[in-house]
C-alpha positions, -999 to +999 in steps of 0.1 A: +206-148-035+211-158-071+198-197-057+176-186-038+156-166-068+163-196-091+150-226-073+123-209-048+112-176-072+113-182-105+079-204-108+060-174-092+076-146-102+100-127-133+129-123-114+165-107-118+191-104-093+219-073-100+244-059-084+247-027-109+227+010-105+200-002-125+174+001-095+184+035-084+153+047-083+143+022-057+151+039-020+163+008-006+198+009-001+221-020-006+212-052+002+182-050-007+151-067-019+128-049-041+093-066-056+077-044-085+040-052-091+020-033-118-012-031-100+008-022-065+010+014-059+036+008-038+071-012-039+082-027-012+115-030-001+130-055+022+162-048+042+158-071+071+183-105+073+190-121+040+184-153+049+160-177+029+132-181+053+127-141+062+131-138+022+104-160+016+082-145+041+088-117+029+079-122-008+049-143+002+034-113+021+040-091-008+031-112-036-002-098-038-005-055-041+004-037-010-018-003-020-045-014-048-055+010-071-093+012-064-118+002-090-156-011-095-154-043-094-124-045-065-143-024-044-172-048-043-147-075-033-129-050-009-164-042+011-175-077+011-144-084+030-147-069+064-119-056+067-113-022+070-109-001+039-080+026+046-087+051+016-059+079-002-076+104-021-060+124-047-069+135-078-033+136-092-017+106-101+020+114-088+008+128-057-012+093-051+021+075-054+042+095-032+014+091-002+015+053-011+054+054-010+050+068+026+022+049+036+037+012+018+055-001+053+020+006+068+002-015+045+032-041+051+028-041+084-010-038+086-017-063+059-047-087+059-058-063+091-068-030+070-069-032+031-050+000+013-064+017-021-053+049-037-086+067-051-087+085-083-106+113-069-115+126-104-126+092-120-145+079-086-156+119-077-190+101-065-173+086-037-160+120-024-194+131-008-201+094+004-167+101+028-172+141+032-145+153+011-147+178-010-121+185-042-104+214-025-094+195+001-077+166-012-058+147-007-072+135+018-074+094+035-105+077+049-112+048+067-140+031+066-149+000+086-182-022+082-197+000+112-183+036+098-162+063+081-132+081+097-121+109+077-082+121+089-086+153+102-079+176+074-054+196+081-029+167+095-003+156+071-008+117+054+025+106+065+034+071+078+036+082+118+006+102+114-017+077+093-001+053+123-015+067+150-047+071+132-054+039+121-048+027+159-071+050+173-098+045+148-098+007+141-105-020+171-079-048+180-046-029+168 
């Protein structure tokens, strides 16, 4: 691992390899493979074989943020896109990090298929009427695709299975 991070790693990213507690607040058990981006919401974890291709694939495909935090100007980018814009609503900052904690293998597994923002629902309260939301009933996650908006129904829960199922129903080809 230690090579690995050294030769292949280390021109792309800060990295430190440990054996000690000092990532216990990452949920990834031991071995593990942790990537900490500051404009990710999320951090992935990888747990699969620890061999250096599946590494590699694995650090490519999250080298860029799982679950963006949504601004002006990478919105514009995000729409010009095309590719479906799966929205988390929240106007509390802990609460969007938890739902993107959930939701992070979905954004793994979905990636460059739907794109993943957390929405300040207080700083970007504009967008809430666009969508249909309202402040009382947030959080909440949207969809929206070139053609339209899905709102999830309100009263289901945003968790990984549920968001799941949703996204497959909602968006075409998955």
């Amino acid at each position: 691992m230690r090579s690995l991070a050294q030769k292949e790693l280390s021109g792309r990213f800060f990295v430190g390899v440990t054996t000690t507690s000092a990532l216990d607040t990452v949920e990834a058990g031991a071995p593990s493979l942790s990537v900490f981006n500051r404009f990710d919401e999320a951090e992935p974890a990888y747990q699969g074989p620890f061999d250096r291709t599946s590494l590699l694939e694995f650090v490519d495909k999250v080298s860029e943020p799982l679950i963006r935090q949504l601004d002006l100007p990478n919105l514009v980018n995000l729409m010009q896109s095309g590719i479906p814009l799966a929205m988390i609503f929240s106007a509390n900052k802990d609460e969007r990090r938890a739902i993107s904690k959930d939701l992070a293998g979905l954004a793994l597994k979905y990636r460059n298929l739907v794109n993943f923002v957390t929405v300040d629902a207080e700083k970007h309260s504009f967008l809430l009427g666009h969508f249909g939301l309202h402040m009382h009933s947030l959080p909440a996650f949207v969809i929206q695709t070139p053609d339209d908006v899905f709102p999830l129904n309100p009263v289901s829960e945003i968790r990984f299975d549920t968001v799941d199922g949703f996204i497959r129903q909602v968006v075409p080809g998955l």
